[in-house]
C-alpha positions as CSV (number, residue, x, y, z in Angstrom):
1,X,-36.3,-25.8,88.1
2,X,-33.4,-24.8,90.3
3,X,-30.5,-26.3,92.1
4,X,-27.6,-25.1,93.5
5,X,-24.5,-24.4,92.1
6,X,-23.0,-27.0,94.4
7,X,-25.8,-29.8,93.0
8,X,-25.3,-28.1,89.6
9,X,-21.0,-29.1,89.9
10,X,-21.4,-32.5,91.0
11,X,-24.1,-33.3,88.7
12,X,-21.6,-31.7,85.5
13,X,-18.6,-33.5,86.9
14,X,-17.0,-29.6,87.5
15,X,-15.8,-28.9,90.6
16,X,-17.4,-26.0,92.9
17,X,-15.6,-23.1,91.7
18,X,-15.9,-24.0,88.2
19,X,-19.3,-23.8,88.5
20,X,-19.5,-20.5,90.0
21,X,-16.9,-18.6,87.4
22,X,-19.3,-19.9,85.0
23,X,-22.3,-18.7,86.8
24,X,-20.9,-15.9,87.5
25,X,-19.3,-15.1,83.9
26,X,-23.2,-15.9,82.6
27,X,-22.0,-18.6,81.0
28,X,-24.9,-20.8,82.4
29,X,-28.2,-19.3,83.5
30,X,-28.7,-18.5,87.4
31,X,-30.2,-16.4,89.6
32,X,-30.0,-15.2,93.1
33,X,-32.7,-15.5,95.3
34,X,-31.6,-14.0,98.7
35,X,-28.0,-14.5,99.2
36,X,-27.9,-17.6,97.1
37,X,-26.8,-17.8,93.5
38,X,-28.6,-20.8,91.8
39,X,-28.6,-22.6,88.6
40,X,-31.8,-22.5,86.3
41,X,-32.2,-25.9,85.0
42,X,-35.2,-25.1,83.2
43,X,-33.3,-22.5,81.1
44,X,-30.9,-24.8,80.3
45,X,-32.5,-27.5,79.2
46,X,-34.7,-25.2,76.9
47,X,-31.7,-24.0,75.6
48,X,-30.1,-27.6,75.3
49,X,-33.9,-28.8,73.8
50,X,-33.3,-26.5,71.8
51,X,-30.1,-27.2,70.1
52,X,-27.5,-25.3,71.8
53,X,-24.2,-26.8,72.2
54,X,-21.9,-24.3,73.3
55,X,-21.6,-22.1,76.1
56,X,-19.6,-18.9,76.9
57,X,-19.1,-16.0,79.0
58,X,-21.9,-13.6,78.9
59,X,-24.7,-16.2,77.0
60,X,-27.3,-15.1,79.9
61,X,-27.6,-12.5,81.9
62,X,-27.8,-12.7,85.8
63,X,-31.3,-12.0,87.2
């Protein structure tokens, strides 16, 4: 699953360009298809399923 990072910030309670700086740090997991950078929710919640709670700069790596 994918969303933008706009859907990502309102669904976090973060505004817009929080979202990206963490995108963009690889703090969250995203992608970019063509020229737009998107959240992978799927990632996330494995990661979250999994037991992670924190989440820094440079966790994933932009694909």
């Amino acid at each position: 699953d994918l969303c933008s990072i706009k859907t990502f910030a309102e669904m976090s309670g973060v505004s817009v360009e929080e979202a990206i700086n963490w995108a963009d740090s690889g703090a969250i997991p995203s992608l970019k298809l063509a020229d737009f950078r998107m959240v992978n929710l799927a990632r996330l919640r494995d990661d979250l399923l999994k037991g992670k709670t924190e989440f820094q700069a440079g966790d994933y790596s932009h694909v």
